[in-house]
C-alpha positions in Angstrom: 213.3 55.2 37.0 212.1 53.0 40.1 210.1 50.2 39.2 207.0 49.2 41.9 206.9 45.6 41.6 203.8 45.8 43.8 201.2 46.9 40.6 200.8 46.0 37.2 203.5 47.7 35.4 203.2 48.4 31.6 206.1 49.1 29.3 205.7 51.3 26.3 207.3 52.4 22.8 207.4 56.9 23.9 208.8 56.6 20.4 205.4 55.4 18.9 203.3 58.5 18.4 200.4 56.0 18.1 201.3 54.4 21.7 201.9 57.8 23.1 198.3 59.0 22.5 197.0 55.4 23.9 199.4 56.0 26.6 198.1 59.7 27.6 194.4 58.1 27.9 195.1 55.4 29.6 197.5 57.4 32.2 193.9 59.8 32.5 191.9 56.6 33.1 193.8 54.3 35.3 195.4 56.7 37.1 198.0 55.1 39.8 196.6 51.9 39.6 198.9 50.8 36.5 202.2 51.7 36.5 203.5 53.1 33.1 207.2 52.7 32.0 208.7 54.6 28.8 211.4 51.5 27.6 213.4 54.0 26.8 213.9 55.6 30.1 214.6 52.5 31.8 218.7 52.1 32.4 220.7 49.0 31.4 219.7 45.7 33.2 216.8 47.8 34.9 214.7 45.3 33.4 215.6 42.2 35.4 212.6 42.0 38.0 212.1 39.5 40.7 210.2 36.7 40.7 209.4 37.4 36.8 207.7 34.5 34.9 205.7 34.6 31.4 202.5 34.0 31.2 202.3 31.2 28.3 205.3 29.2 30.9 204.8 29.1 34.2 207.8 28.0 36.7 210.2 29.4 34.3 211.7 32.7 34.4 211.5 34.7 31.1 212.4 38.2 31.3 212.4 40.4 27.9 214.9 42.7 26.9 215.0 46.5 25.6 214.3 45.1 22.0 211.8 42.7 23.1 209.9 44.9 24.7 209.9 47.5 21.5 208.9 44.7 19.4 205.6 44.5 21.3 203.4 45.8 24.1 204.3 44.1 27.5 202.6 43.8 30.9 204.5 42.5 33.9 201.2 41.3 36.5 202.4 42.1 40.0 202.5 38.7 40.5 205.3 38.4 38.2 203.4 36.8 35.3 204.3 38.6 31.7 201.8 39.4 29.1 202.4 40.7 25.6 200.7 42.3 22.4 196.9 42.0 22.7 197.1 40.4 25.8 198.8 43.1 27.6 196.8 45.9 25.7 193.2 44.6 27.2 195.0 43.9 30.6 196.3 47.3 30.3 192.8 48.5 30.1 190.8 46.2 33.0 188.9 48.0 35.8 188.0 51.0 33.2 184.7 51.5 31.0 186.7 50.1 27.9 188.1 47.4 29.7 184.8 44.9 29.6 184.4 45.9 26.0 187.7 45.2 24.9 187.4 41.8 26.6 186.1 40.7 23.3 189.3 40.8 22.1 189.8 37.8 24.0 187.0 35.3 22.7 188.2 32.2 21.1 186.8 33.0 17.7 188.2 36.4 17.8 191.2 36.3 19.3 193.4 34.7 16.5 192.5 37.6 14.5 192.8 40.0 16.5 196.4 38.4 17.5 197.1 38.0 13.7 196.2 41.6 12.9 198.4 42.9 16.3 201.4 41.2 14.8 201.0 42.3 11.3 201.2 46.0 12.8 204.1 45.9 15.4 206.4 44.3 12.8 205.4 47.7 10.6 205.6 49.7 13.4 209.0 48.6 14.9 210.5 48.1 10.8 208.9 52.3 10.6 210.3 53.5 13.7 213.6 51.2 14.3 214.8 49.2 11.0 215.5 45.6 11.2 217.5 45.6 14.4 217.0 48.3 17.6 220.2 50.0 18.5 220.5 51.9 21.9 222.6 54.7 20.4 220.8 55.0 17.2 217.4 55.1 18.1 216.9 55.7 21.8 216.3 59.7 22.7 218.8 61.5 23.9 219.2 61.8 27.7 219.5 65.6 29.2 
C-alpha cells in the first residue's frame, strides 16, 4: 500500500470492529480528502515517512511503530506533524458536519477528560484484541 504524503493520512486498528464502523463513516464523509491506512496492511518499515515530526515535539523526528500505532489512533498532518488518540480522532473528523461539534473535545476543561476516558479505552481495547504485547504473526490477518 502507497502512502500520499501529500494529505492527512490516518492509521487505523481493521482489527477493531468498533474502528471499522467509525472508519466506514468517515471513509463516506471525507471522501479522498483523508487518506485511510489499515496498520495491518502496511509492509515492514512502510511506516518510516519523510519529514515526520510529532506534534507535542517539534524539530525532532518521532515516527511510531506497528504496535504504537495499535495502541492508539494516529494522524500523520501532511505537513509531517503526528497526532494521536483524541487528537487524531477530531482531526480525523475536520471539514465535515461533526467535525465543529467534536471540537469540544478539545476545550481546556474538557479535554483532560475526554483524554483520560480515550486512554482508559484503548488500553481495554488493545489488552481485548492483542494481549499485553502485539505480535505480527499472531495477531495480524492473514495475507492472500
Amino acid at each position: 500500500m502507497d502512502v500520499d504524503q501529500s494529505k492527512d493520512t490516518l492509521f487505523y486498528d481493521g482489527q477493531c470492529p468498533l474502528c471499522a464502523s467509525e472508519i466506514a463513516q468517515l471513509r463516506k464523509t471525507r471522501g479522498d480528502s483523508l487518506q485511510i491506512v489499515d496498520i495491518h496492511e502496511l509492509g515492514d518499515g512502510q511506516i518510516l515517512l519523510q519529514n515526520s515530526r510529532e506534534a507535542s515535539g517539534p524539530g525532532e523526528e518521532v515516527v511510531p511503530d506497528k504496535d504504537q500505532l495499535l495502541r492508539v489512533l494516529h494522524l500523520r498532518r501532511a505537513d509531517g506533524v503526528w497526532l494521536q488518540s483524541a487528537d487524531a480522532n477530531v482531526a480525523a473528523w475536520e471539514g465535515t458536519r461533526h467535525g465543529r461539534m467534536l471540537s469540544i473535545l478539545r476545550w481546556p476543561g474538557v479535554r483532560h477528560a475526554v483524554d483520560l476516558v480515550y486512554t482508559l479505552w484503548a488500553r481495554w481495547r488493545y489488552r481485548r484484541l492483542y494481549g499485553d504485547q502485539f505480535d505480527e504473526s499472531r495477531h495480524a490477518p492473514q495475507k492472500q
